[in-house]
C-alpha positions as CSV (number, residue, x, y, z in Angstrom):
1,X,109.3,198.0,-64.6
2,X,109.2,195.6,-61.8
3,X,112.5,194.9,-59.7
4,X,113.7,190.9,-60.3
5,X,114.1,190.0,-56.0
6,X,116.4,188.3,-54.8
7,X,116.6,186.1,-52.1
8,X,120.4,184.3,-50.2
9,X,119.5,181.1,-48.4
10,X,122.8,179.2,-46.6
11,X,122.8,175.7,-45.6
12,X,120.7,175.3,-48.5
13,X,122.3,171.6,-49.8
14,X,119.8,169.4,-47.3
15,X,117.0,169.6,-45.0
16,X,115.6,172.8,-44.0
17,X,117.7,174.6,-46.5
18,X,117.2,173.1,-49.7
19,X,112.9,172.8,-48.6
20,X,113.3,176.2,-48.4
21,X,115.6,177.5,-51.0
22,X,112.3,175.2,-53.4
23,X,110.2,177.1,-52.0
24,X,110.8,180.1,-52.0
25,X,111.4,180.1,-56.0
26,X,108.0,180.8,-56.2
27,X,108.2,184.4,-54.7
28,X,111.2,185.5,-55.7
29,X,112.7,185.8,-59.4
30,X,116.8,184.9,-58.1
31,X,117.6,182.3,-55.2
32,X,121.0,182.6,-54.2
33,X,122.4,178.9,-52.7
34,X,124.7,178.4,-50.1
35,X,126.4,175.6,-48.6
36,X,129.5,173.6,-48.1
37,X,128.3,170.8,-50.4
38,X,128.8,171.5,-54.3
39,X,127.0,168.4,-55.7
40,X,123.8,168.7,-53.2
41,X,124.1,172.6,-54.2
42,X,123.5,172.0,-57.8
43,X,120.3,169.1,-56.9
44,X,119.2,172.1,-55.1
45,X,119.9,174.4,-57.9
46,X,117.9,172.3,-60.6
47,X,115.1,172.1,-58.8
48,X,114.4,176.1,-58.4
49,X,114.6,176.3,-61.9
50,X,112.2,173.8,-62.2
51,X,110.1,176.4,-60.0
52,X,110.5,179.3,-62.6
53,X,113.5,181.2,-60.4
54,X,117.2,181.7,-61.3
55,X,119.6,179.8,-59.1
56,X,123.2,180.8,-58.1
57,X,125.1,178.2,-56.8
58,X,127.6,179.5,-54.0
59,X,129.9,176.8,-52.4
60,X,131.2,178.3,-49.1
61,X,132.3,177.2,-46.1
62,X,130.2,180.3,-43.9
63,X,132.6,179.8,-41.1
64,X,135.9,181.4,-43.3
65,X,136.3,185.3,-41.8
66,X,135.4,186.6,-46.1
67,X,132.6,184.6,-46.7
68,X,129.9,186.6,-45.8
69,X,131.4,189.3,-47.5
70,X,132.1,187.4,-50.5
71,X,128.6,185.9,-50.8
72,X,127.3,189.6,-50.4
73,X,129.3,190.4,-53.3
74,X,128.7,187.8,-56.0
75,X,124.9,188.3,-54.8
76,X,125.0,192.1,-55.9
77,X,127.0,190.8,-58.9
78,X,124.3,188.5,-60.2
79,X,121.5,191.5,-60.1
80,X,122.3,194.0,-57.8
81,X,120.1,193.7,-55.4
82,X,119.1,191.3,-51.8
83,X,116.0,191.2,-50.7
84,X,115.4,188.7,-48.1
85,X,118.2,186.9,-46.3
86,X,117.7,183.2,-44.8
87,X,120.0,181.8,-42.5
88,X,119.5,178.0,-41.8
89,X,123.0,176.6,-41.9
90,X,124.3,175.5,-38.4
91,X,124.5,171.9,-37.0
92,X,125.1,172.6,-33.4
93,X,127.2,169.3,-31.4
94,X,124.6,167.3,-29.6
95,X,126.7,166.9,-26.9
96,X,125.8,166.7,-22.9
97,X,126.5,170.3,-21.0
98,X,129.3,168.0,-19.0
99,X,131.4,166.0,-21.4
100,X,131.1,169.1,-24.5
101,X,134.5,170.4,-25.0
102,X,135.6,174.2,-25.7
103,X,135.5,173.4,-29.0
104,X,132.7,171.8,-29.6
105,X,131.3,175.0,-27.8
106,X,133.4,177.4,-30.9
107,X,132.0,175.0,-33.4
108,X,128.4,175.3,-32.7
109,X,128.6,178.8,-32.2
110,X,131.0,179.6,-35.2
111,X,128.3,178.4,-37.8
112,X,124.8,178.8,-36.7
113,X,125.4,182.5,-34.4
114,X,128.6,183.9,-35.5
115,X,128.0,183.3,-39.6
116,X,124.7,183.7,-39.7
117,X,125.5,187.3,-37.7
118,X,128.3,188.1,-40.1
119,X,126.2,187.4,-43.0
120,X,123.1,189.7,-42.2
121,X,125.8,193.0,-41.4
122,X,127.4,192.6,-44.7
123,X,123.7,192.7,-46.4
124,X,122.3,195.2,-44.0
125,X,122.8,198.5,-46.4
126,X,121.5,196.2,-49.6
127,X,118.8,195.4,-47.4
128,X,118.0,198.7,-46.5
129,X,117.7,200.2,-49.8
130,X,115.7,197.0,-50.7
131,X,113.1,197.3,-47.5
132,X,114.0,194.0,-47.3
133,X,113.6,191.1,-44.8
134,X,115.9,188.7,-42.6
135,X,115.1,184.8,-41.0
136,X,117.5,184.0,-38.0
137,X,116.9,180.1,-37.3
138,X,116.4,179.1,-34.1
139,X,114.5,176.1,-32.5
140,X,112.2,174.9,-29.9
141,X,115.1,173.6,-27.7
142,X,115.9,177.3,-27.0
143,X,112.4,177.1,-25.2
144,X,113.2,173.6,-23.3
145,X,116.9,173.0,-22.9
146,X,118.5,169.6,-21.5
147,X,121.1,168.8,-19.9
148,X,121.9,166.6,-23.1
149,X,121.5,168.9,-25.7
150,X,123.2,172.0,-23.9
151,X,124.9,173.9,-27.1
152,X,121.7,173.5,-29.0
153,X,119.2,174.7,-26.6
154,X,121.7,177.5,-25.5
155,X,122.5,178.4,-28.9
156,X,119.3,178.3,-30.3
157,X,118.4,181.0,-27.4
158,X,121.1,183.2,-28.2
159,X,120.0,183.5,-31.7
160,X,116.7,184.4,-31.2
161,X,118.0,187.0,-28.6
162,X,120.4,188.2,-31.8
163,X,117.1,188.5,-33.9
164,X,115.3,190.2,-32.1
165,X,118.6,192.9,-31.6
166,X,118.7,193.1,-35.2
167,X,114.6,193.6,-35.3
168,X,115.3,196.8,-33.3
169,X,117.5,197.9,-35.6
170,X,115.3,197.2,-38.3
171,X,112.7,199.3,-37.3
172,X,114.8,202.2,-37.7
173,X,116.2,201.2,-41.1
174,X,113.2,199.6,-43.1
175,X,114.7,195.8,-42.8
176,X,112.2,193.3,-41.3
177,X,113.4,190.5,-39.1
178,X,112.2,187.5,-37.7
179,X,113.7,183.8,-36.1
180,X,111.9,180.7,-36.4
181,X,112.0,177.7,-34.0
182,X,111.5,174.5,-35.5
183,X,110.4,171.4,-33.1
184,X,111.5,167.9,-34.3
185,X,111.7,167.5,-38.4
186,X,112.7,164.7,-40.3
187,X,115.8,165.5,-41.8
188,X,119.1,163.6,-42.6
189,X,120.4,165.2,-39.2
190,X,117.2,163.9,-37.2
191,X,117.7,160.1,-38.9
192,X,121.4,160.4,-37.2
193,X,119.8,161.7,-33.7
194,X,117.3,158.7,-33.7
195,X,119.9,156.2,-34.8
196,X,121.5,157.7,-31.7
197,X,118.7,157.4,-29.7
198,X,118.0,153.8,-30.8
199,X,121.2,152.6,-29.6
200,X,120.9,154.4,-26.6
201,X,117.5,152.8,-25.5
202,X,118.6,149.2,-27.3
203,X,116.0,149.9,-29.6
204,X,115.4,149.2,-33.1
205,X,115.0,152.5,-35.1
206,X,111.2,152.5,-35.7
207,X,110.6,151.8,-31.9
208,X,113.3,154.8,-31.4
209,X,111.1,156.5,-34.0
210,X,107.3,155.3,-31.8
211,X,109.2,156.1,-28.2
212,X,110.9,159.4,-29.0
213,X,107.5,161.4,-30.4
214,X,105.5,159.4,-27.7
215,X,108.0,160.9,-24.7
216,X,108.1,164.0,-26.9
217,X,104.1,165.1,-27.1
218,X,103.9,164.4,-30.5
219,X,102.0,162.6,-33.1
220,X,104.1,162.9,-35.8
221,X,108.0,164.3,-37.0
222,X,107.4,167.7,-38.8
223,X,108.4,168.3,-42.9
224,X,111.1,170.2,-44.0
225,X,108.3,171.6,-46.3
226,X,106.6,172.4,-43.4
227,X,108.8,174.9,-42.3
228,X,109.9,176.0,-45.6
229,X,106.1,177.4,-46.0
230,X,106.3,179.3,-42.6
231,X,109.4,180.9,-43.5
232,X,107.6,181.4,-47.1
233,X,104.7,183.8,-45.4
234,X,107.1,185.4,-42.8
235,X,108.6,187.0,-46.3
236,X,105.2,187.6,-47.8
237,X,103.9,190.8,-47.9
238,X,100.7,189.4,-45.4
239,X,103.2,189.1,-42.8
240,X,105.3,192.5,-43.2
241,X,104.2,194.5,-40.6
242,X,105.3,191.3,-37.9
243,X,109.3,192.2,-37.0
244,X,111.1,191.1,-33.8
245,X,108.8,187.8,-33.9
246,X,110.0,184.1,-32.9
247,X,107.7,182.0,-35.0
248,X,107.9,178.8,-33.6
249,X,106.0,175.6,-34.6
250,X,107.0,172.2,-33.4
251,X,103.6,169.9,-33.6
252,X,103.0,171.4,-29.6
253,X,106.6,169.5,-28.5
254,X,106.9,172.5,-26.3
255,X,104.4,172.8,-23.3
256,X,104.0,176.4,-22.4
257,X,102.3,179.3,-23.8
């Protein structure tokens, strides 16, 4: 009898996440939600079972010391097995290296490094026994970092770094791992950034919109589905035998090989 997979996906209420979480409710039989927001969480949850997959909904805050632990559990609880674990939660401040704050520094890091770190140790022995597979996300800044994005380019570098530690580790034990660097995608986060960026340049927002993937070297703002379909074959059997990999794609924002 085949095993019924199981897959955890955090930050999983918007964006990214919630693309993902969809998506990948065609390849796995349980999708295991996680994010701060309960009402989003449920949107989220209706729609994988619209996809054929059983949701559980997990409100957590991933920065709280038991919540990877707890997540782990009620996972295990729900069919006693993980399979893949997804870590997308993490906005990071988008604050310049010279006016961010030590705590704006502790926040970025708390979330998107320390949580999503915390989180793949507590499934690490389920994972093993499962063969099973891990997504660190990163992003193309960690490539490129500015002066006015410090935390996310530096942040996003440090978690690919982490990745690929826990890929070496995963060789030994059976667990596949890869990160995956988004360039710019439309999501409620990115609207915010070009409102931003509007006011900025004393622009309206679809000249913001015109100047920012024109100075970018872009032609268009990436999908959330987009990325949710990489992430999709990084799990898939076709792509097993790539571990320790930074999958990065970004419509060519970033100019080097």
């Amino acid at each position: 009898m085949t095993q019924k997979r199981t897959v955890i996906v955090t930050g999983a209420s918007r964006g990214i996440g919630r693309a993902t979480a969809i998506r990948l409710a065609q390849d796995f039989d349980r999708v295991v939600v996680v994010a701060r927001s309960a009402e989003n969480l449920q949107n989220t949850a209706e729609e994988i079972r619209t996809a054929g997959a059983i949701p559980l909904v997990l409100v957590q805050d991933m920065r709280d010391d038991i919540a990877a632990q707890r997540v782990v559990s009620e996972t295990l609880a729900m069919g006693g097995r993980i399979d893949a674990v997804v870590n997308i939660a993490g906005a990071v401040p988008q604050t310049h290296i010279l006016a961010m704050t030590d705590s704006e520094w502790q926040e970025g890091l708390a979330l998107k490094f320390h949580a999503a770190r915390k989180l793949v140790i507590a499934a690490w022995q389920s994972l093993q026994a499962s063969q099973g597979s891990v997504i660190f996300m990163s992003g193309a800044m960690a490539v490129t970092p500015k002066s006015s994005l410090a935390a996310v380019g530096s942040i996003n570098a440090a978690i690919a770094a982490l990745a690929k530690a826990f890929s070496e580790q995963g060789i030994v034990d059976g667990v596949q791992v890869n990160s995956v660097m988004p360039g710019p995608v439309m999501t409620d986060r990115r609207h915010k950034m070009l409102e931003n960026f509007a006011r900025d340049r004393g622009l309206d927002y679809e000249s913001a919109v015109t100047v920012f993937t024109k100075e970018s070297g872009i032609t268009r703002f990436g999908k959330p589905e987009e990325i949710a379909a990489l992430i999709a074959f990084a799990l898939s059997p076709s792509a097993r035998w790539m571990t320790g990999s930074t999958l990065r794609m970004d419509g060519g924002e970033v100019k080097a090989v």
